[in-house]
N, C-alpha and C positions, 0 to 999 in steps of 0.2 A: 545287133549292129548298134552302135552308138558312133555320133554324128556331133561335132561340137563347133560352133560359130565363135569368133570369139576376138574380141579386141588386136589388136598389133601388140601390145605392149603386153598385155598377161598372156599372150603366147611367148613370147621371149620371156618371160617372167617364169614362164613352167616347163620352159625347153631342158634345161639340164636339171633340176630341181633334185635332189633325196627325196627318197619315201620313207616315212617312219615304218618300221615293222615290215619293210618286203624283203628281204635281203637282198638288198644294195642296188634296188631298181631305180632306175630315176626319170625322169622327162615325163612331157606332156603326154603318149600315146600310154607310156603304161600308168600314167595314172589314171584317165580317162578308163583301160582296160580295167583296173583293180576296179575303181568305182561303184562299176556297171554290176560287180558281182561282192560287193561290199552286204553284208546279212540286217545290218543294222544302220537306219538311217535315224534312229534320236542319238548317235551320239555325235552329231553335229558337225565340229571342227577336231572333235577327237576320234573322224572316222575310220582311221586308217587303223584307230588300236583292235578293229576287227578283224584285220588281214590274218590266215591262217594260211595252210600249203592248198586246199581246196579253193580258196580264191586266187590264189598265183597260179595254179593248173590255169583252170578257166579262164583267167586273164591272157596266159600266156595263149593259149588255143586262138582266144579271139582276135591277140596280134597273128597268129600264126596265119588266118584266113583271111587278116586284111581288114577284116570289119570294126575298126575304127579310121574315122575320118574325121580332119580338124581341116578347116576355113577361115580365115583373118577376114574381118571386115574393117578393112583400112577408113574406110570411111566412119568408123563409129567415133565419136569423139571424146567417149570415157571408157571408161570399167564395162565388157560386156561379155558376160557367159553366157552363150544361149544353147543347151544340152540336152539331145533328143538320146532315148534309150529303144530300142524296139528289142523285144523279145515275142518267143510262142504266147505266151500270155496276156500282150498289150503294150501297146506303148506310152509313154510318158515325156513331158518338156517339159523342164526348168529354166527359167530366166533371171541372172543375176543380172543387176547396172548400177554403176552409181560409185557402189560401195561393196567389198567381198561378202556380207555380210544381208544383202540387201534383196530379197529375192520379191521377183515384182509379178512374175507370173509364174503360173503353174499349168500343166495340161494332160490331161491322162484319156486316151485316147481320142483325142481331138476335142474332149471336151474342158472347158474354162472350169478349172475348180478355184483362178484366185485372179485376179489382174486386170488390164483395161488395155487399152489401143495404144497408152503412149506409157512404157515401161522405163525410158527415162526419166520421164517425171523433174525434169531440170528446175523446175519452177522456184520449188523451198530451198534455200539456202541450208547448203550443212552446215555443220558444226566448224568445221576447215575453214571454210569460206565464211563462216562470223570471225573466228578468230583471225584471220587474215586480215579484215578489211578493220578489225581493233587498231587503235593505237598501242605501240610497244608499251607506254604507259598505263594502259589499260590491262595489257597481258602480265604482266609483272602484280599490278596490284590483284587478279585472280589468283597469280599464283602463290602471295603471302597471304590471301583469304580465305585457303581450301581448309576445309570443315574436318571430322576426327572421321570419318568413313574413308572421305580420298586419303586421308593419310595410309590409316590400312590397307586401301586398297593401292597405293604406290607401295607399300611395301611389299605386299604381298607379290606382287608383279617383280618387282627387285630383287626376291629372295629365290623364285624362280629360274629368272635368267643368270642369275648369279651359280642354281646349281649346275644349271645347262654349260656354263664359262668353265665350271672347276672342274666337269664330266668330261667333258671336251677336251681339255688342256691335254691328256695322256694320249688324242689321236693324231695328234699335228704330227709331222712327219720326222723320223729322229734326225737330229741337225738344226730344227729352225727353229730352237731355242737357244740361244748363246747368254754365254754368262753375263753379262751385259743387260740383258732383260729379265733378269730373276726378282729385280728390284725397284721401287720408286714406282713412276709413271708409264714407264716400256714395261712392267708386270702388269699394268690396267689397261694399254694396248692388246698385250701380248693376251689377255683374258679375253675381252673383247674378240678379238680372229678367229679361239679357239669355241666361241659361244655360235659364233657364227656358222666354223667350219661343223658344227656337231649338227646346227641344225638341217645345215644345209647340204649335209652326206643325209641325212634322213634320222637321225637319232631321236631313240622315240622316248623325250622327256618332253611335256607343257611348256613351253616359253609364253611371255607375257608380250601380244603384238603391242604399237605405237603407231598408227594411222596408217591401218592395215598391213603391218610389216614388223614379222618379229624380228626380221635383223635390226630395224628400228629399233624395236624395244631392247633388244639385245644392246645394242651400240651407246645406248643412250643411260640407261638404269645401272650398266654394271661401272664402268667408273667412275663416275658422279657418287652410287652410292660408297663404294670401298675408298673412295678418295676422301669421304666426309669421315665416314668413319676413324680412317686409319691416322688421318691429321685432328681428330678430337673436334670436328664438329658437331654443337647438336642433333641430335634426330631430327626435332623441330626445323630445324634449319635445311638438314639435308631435304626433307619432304617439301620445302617447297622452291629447293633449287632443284629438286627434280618433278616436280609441276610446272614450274616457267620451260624448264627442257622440253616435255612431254609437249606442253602449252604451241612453244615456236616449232617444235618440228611437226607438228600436225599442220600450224600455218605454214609451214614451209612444204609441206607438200600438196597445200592446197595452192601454190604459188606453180609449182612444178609441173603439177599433175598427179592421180593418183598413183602413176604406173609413167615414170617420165623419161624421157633421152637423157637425161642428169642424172647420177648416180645418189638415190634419195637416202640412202643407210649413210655413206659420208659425206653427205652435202647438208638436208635437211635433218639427218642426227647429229651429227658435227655440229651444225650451226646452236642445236640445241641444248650439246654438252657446251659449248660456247658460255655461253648467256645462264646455265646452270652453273655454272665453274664461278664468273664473276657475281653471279649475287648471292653465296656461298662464302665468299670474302668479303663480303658487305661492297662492292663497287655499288656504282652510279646508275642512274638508266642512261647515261650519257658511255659510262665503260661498255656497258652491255652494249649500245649502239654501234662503237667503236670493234667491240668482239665480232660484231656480225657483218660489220662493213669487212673484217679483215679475213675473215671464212669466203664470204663471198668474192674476194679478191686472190685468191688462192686456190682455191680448189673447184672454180664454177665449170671447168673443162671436163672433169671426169665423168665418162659416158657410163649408163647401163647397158651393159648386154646381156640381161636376162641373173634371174635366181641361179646362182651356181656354188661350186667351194672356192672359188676363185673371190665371192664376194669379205671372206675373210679380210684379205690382202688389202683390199679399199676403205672395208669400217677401219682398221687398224690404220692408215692414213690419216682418216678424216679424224680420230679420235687423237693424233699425235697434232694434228692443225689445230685441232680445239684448246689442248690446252696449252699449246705457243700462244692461239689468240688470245685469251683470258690473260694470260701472264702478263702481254704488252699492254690489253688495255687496262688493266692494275697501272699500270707505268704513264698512263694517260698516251697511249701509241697504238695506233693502228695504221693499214694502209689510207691515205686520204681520197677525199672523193675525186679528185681531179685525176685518181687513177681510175684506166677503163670502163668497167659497168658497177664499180663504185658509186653508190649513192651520197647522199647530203647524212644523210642517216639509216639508222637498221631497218626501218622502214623501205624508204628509198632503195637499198642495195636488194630489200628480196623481191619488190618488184620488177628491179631489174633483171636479179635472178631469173625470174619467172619468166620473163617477155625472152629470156635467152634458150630458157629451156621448151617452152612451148611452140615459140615462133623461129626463132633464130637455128634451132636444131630439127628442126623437121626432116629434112633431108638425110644428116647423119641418121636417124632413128630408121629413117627409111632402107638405108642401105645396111643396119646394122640385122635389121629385120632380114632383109632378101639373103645377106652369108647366113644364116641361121638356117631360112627355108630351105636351100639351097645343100645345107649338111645335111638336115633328115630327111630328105626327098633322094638322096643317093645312096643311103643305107637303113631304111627301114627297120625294126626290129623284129626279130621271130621267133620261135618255139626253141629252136637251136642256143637263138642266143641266149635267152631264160633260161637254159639249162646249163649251158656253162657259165653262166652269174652265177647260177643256185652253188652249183661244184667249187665256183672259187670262192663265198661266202662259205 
């Protein structure tokens, strides 16, 4: 049996999801099922590259009999996995919060092998939440300061999701490539959807995440970097317009949430390829403010409904916003603050941002949540339908 507690937001976040390496499974109950029967727990976040046909039997068995079960705890107010396993041999809890990466408790047969009473631990400011509450001035001068490791280490992230983009490119559907997009800026859109759609069919290459979210990293590293390159930008230069990128879309999702009603891959990536675009051109902190007033101004509506292929469609928006924004505020133009949840400055607009998507959206999140419940509580999955996946893969 496995039993899984778990946020509002990362259940809609793992409702339709890809599996790397299952043939062609996706959603929260079969990954929960694979998990349980995964051989190898050191390989971390590259778990899945253990799936073979003996853990898709077993998984599928234990959809077949029901024995997994998932719960929302609407009331949690961050990032919460809370993941019981029972087998003949013992049982076991895991507690993730906070952060996907963040594991606060542990339990192996009701006994404490790691953790304390309060696994949120909200107390220490993260790293999101330092850089949020920075001056934009301050986020810009980190990101012309970053030392010769972040450089390699941006690149190496870039040249990753960059293979995942050009992997990708040959599964979009034939047709939604038009000759119109072979070239310029709609080929670093059109990269971008297809990096997204790979990962999020389940394609099992490494992508490089960006606060907590590889469509992030995805949305953000592949046309920033082929756009520096291909226009004879520095290296130098590319490395730390895509540090200020990396920099504001972590703040930007610590304004959002980690898991938010606002679509964080073209909101808080957008905002980020933004603000990397203009100081890549040598603009101002005053452009860059301008870039982010006019992202915010534009695209603060688009909601998340969960990890899906569908999120293609959106990074490719948000990245076609980003560099209309960058272009105007090169031109000294952006939308002005006396429009809607426009701020005085890029500051101002993401906290607006923020109070829109935490507060102002609750209710959409709530509703977007319940059609979600609502689909997989009417059709379950089963041993049947694991077999005719396997046959159509």
């Amino acid at each position: 049996m496995v039993r899984l507690v778990c946020d509002a937001r990362n259940y809609k976040n793992c409702y339709s999801v890809g599996i790397p390496n299952s043939r062609g499974k996706t959603g929260i109950l079969w990954t929960l099922a694979i998990g349980a029967h995964l051989p190898d727990a050191t390989r971390g976040l590259r778990c899945f590259e253990g799936i073979d046909s003996a853990v898709l039997r077993d998984a599928a068995d234990l959809l077949d009999r029901q024995g997994v079960q998932v719960e929302v705890d609407a009331a949690s107010p961050g990032l919460l996995i809370d993941v019981m396993v029972v087998r003949e041999s013992g049982a076991a809890r895991v507690v993730v919060a906070r952060e996907h990466t963040r594991v606060v408790r542990i339990e192996v047969d009701g006994r404490l092998i790691k953790g304390g009473d309060d696994p949120e631990n909200q107390s220490a400011p993260s790293v999101r939440e330092t850089l949020a509450r920075s001056g934009l001035a301050d986020v810009v001068a980190m990101a012309r300061g970053i030392n010769r490791a972040d450089r390699a280490r941006l690149r190496e992230g870039a040249d990753l999701n960059l293979a995942m983009a050009r992997h990708a490119l040959g599964l979009l559907p034939a047709g939604f490539i038009t000759d119109g997009e072979t070239s310029g800026q709609s080929r670093l859109s059109l990269l971008v959807a297809a990096g997204v759609f790979g990962r999020m069919s389940g394609e099992p290459l490494t992508v490089m995440s960006l606060a907590g979210s590889g469509n992030k990293g995805i949305t953000v590293s592949v046309p920033l970097t082929l756009h520096g390159r291909e226009t004879g930008v520095p290296q130098e230069r590319i490395d730390e317009a895509l540090a200020l990128a990396c920099l504001l879309t972590s703040a930007t999702t610590w304004h959002l949430g980690t898991l938010s009603a606002i679509c964080g891959a073209a909101n808080a990536g957008g905002i980020g390829i933004a603000a990397g675009l203009v100081l890549m051109k040598g603009g101002t902190l005053e452009q860059i403010g301008m870039a982010l007033g006019t992202m915010v101004g534009n695209l603060a509506g688009m909601i998340c409904d969960g990890a899906k292929i569908g999120c293609a469609m959106k990074t490719m928006t948000g990245v076609d916003a980003a560099f209309r924004a960058a272009s105007l505020a090169m031109l000294g133009l952006g939308v002005p603050a006396t429009d809607g949840i426009v701020g005085e400055d890029g500051n101002a607009s993401l906290l607006n941002l923020g109070r829109l998507a935490q507060r102002g959206m609750a209710d959409t999140d709530a509703e977007i949540l319940a059609i979600m419940q609502g689909k997989l509580k009417r059709r379950p999955p089963s041993l049947a339908d694991a077999e005719a996946a396997e046959n159509h893969a």
